[in-house]
Backbone as a ProteinNet text record, in pm:
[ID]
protein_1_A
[PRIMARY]
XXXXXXXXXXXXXXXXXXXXXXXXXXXXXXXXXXXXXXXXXXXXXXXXXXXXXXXXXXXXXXXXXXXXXXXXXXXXXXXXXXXXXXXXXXXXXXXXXXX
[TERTIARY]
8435.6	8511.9	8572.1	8583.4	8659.8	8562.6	8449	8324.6	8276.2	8314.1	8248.2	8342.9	8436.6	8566.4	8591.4	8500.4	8497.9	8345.2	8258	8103.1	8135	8109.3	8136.5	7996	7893.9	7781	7864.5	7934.8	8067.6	8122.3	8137.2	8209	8106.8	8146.2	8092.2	8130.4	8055.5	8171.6	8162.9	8059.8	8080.4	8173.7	8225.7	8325.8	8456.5	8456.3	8588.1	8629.3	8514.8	8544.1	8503.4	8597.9	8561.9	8453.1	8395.2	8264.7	8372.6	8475.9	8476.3	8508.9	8496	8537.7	8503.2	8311.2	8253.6	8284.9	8320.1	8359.9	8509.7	8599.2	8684.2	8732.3	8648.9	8599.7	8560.4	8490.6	8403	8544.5	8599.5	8749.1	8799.9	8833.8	8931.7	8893.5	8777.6	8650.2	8667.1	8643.4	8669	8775.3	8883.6	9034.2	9066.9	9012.9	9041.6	8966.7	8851.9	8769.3	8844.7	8929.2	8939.5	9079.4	9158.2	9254.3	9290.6	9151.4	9120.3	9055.6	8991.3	8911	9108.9	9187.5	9317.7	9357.7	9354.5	9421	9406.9	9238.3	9191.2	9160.1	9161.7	9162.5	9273.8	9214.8	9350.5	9256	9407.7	9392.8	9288.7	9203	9163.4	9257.5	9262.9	9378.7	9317.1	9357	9340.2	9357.5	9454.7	9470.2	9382.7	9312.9	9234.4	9291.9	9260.8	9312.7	9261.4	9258.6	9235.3	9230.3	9136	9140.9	9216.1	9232	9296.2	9267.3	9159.1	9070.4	9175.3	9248.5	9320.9	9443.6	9451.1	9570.3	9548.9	9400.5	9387.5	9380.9	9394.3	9393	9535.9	9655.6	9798.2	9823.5	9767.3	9753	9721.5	9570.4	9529.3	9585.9	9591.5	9677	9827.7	9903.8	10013.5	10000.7	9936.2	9881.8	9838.3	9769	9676.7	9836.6	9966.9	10077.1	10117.6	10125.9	10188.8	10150.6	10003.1	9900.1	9881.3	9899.3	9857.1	9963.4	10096.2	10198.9	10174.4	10320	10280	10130.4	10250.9	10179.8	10006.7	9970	9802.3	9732.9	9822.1	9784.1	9795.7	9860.2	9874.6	9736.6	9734.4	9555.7	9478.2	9500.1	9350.2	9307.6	9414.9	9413.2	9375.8	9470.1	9372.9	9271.6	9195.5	9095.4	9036.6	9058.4	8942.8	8957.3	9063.1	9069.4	9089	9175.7	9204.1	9366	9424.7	9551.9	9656.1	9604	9702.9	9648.8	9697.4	9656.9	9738.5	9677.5	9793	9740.7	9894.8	9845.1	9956.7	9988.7	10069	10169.9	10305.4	10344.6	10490.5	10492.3	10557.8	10538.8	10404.1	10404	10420.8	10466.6	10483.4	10419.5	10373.3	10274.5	10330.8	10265.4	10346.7	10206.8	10275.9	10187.6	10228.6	10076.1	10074.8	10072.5	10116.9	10129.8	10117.2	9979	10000.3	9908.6	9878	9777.4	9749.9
8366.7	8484.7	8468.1	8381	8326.4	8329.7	8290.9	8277.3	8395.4	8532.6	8616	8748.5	8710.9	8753.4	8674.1	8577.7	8514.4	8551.1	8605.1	8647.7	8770.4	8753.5	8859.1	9014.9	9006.8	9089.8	9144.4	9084	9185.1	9290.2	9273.4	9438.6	9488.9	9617.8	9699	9714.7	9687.7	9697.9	9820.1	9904.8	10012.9	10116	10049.5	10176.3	10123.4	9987.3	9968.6	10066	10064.2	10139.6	10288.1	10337.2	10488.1	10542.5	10651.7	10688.3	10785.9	10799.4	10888.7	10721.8	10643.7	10528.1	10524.7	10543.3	10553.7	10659.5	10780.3	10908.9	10943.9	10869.7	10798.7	10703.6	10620.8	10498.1	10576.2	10649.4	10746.7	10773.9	10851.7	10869	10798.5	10731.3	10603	10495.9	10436.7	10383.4	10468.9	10570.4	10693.4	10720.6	10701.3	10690	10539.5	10406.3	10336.8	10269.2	10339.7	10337.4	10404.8	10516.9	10589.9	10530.1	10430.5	10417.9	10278.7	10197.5	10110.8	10129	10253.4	10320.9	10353.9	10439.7	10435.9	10353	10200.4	10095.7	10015.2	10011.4	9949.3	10010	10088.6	10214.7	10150.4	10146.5	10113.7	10181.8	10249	10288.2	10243.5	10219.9	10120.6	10141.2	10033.9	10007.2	9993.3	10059.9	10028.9	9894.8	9837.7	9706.1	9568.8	9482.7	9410.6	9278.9	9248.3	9148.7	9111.7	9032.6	9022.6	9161.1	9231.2	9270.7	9255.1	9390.8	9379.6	9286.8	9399.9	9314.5	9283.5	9442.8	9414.6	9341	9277.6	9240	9051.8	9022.8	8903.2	8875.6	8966.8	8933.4	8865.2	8943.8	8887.3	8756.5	8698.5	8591.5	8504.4	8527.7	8411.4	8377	8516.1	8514.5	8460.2	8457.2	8375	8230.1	8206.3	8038.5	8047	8064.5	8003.1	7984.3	8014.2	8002.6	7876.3	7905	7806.1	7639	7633.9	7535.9	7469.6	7612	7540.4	7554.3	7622.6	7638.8	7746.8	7787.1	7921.4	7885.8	7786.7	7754.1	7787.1	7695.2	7666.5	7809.6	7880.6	7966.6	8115.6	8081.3	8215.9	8216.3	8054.6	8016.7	8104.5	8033.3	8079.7	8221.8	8285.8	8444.1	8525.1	8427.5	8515.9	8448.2	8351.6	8292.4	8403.9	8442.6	8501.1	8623.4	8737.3	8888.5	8921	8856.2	8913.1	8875.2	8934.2	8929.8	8960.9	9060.9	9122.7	9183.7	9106.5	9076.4	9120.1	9177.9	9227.3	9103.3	9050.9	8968.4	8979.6	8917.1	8933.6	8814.3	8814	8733.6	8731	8693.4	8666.7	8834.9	8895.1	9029.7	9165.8	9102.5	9178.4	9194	9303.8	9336.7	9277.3	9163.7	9117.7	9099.8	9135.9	9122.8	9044.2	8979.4	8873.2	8908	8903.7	8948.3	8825.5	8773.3	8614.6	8692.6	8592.3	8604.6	8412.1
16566	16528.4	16389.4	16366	16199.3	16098.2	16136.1	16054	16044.7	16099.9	16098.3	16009.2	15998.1	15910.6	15785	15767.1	15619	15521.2	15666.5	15591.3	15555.8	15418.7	15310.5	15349.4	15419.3	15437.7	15539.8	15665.1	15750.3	15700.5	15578.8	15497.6	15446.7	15468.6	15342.6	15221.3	15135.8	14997	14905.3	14931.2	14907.4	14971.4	15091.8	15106.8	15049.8	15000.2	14903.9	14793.2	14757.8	14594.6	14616.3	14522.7	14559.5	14458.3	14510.9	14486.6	14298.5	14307.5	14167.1	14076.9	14090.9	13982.1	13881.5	13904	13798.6	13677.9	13756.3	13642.7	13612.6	13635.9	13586.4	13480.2	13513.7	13381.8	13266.7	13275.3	13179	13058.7	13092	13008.9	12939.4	13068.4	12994.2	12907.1	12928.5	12883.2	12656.2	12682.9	12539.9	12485.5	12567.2	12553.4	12447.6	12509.1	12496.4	12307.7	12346.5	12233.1	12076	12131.3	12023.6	12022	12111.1	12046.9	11944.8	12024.3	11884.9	11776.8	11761.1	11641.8	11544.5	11613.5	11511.8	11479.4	11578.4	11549.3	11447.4	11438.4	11316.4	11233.8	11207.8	11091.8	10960.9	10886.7	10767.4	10647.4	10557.3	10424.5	10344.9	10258.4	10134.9	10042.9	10002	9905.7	9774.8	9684.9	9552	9508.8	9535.9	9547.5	9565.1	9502.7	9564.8	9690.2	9764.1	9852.8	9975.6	10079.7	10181.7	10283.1	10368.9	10434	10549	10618.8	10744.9	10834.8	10876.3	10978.1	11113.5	11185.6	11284.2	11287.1	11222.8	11183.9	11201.1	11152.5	11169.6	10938.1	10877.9	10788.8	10707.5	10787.1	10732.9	10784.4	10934.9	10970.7	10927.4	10867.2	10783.5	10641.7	10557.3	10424	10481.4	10536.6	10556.4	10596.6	10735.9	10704.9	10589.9	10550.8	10402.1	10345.4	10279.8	10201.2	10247.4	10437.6	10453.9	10484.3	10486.1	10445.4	10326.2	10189.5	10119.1	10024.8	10007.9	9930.5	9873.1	9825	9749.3	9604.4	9539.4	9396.2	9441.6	9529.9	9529.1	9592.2	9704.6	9788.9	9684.9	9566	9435.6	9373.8	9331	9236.8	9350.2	9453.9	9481.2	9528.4	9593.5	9551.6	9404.9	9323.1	9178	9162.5	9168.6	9151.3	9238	9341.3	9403	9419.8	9392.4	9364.1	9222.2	9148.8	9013.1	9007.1	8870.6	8810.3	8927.5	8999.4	9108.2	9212.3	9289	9450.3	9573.7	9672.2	9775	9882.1	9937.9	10059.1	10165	10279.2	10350.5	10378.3	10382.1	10395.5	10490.1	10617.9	10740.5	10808.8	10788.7	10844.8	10724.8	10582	10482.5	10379.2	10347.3	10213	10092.4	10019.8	9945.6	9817.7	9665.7	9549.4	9500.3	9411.4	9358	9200.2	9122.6	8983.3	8909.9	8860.5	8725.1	8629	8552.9	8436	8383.4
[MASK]
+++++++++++++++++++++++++++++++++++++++++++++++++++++++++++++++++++++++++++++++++++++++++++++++++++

């Protein structure tokens, strides 16, 4: 009797789930789509700099400062965008202005 209440083919498992799930999902499924389509949506910036990229771009542009110091983490931003650079720093849009 125990063994026969642990064999999973004893249930039906289609009458678990309800028959509208699938067209349900459908929505939300489009809902969910379009609300990471706004999420990652960002401006272009006139500005040259690290991309968003969800918000994995201020992440890395901030480690990178705090890895490599401002001084080295400035070079290598203008080394690699130009005179003036947008990057992020503790969550904040922050420019880089050298020559």
């Amino acid at each position: 009797e125990v063994l026969e209440t642990l064999n999973p083919l004893h249930y039906n498992i289609s009458s678990l789930v309800p028959d509208t799930m699938p067209v349900a999902t459908v929505p939300i499924l489009i809902l969910m789509c379009f609300l990471f389509l706004i999420w990652n949506h960002e401006e272009t910036s006139s500005i040259p700099g690290p991309g968003y990229c969800m918000g994995i771009g201020p992440l890395i542009s901030h480690g990178r400062f705090l890895w490599m110091g401002v001084g080295n983490a400035c070079n290598y931003y203008n080394k690699t965008y130009g005179e003036f650079v947008r990057v992020w720093i503790s969550g904040e849009e922050t420019f880089i202005i050298s020559k």
